[in-house]
C-alpha positions in Angstrom: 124.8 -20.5 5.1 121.6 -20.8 7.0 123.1 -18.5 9.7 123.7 -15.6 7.2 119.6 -16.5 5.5 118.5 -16.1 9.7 120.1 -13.2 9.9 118.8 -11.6 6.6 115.6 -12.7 7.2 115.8 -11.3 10.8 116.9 -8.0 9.4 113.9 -7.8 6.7 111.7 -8.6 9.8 113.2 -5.6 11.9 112.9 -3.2 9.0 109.2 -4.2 8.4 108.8 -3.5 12.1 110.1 0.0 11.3 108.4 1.1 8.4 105.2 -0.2 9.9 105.7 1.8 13.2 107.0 4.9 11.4 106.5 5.3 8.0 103.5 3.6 7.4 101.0 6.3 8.7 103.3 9.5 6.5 102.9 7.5 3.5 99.4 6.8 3.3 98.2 10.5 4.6 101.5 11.4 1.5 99.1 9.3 -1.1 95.6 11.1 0.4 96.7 14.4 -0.4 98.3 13.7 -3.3 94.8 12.4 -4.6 93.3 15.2 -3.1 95.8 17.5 -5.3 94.9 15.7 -8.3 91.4 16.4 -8.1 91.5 19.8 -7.3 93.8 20.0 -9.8 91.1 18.0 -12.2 88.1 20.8 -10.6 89.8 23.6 -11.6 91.4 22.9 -15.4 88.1 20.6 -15.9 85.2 22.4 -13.7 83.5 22.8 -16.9 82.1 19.7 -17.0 80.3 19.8 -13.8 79.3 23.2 -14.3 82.0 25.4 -12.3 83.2 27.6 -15.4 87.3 28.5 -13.5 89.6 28.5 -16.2 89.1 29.4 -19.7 88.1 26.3 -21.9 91.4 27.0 -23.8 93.5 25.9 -21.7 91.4 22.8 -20.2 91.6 21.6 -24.2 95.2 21.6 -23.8 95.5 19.6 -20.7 92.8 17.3 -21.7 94.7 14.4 -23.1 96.5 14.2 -19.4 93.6 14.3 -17.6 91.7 11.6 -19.8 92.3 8.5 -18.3 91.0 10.0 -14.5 87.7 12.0 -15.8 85.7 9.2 -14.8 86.7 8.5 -11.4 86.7 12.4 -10.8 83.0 12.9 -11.9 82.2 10.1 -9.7 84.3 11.5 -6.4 82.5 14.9 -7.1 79.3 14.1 -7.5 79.2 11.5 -5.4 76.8 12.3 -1.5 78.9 13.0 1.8 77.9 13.0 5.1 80.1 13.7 8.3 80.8 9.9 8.7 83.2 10.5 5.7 85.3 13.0 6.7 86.4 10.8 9.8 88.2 8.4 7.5 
């Protein structure tokens, strides 16, 4: 019984090994530009707010009930200052 937990365990090990040595890396730079998607995505139907007239308010009114919930954090992202220090992270 403790044989077959060892070798689990051992096997859970190795695949953390893995994923740490090769998918770690793709999935955080997958979640980065996935963010970065979402607030482009936010800029151009919501632009508005800050000023950038893109798209017709129309159809910004009929996305606005997604786009709710992740206004704030957006405005804050946007507006908030950059130097070069930040685009080495």
């Amino acid at each position: 019984m403790t044989e077959k937990k060892r070798k689990g365990s051992l096997w859970e090990t190795a695949k953390s090994i893995l994923y740490g040595m090769a998918g770690h890396d793709m999935a955080r730079f997958a979640l980065k530009t996935r963010g970065s998607m979402e607030h482009l995505f936010i800029l151009i139907t919501m632009g508005d707010l800050l000023g950038v007239p893109i798209l017709p308010p129309y159809y910004s009114l009929r996305l606005l009930p997604y786009v709710v919930p992740q206004i704030s954090t957006w405005k804050r992202r946007m507006l908030r200052e950059r130097d070069l220090t930040d685009a080495l992270a």
